[in-house]
N, C-alpha and C positions, 0 to 999 in steps of 0.2 A: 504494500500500500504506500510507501514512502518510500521514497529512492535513499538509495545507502549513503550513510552520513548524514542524513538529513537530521535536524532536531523536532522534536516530534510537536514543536511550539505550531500554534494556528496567528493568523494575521494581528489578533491582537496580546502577543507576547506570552500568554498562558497556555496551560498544557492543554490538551483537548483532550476532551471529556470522553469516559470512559460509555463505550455502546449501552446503550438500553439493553438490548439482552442478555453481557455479562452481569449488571445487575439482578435480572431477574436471576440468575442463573446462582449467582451467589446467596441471593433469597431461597432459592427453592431448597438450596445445599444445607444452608444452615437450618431451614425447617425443618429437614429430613431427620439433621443430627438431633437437633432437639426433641424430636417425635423419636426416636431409637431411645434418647437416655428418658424420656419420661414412662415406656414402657416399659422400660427397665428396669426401673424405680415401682413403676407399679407394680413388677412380676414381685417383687421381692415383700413388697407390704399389703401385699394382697390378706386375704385372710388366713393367716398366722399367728402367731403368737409372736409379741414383742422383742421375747429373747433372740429368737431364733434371727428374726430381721434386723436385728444390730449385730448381732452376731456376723452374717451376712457382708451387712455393712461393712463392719470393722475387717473381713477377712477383701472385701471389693478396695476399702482404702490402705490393705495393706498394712493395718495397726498388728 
């Protein structure tokens, strides 16, 4: 898209803005992860007993 060496500045000296779809794209990515850890979290304190899910916990943060 740009010839080599070129700096990637647009006519009024600032960088040019990143496409619309790598944003969405970064959106969709980080919903994804946050929907992976919140089921995750949910598998674990699901219906249980308290111990057992800190337990869990504690063995997930490596305590």
């Amino acid at each position: 898209m740009f010839a080599k060496g070129q700096d990637r500045r647009n006519t009024y000296g600032n960088y040019r803005e990143t496409p619309l779809w790598e944003g969405f794209l970064g959106l969709a990515t980080g919903g994804l992860m946050l929907g992976v850890i919140g089921v995750t979290i949910y598998a674990f304190f699901k219906p249980r007993n308290a111990e057992q899910s800190s337990r869990i916990l504690q063995i997930m943060l490596g305590l």
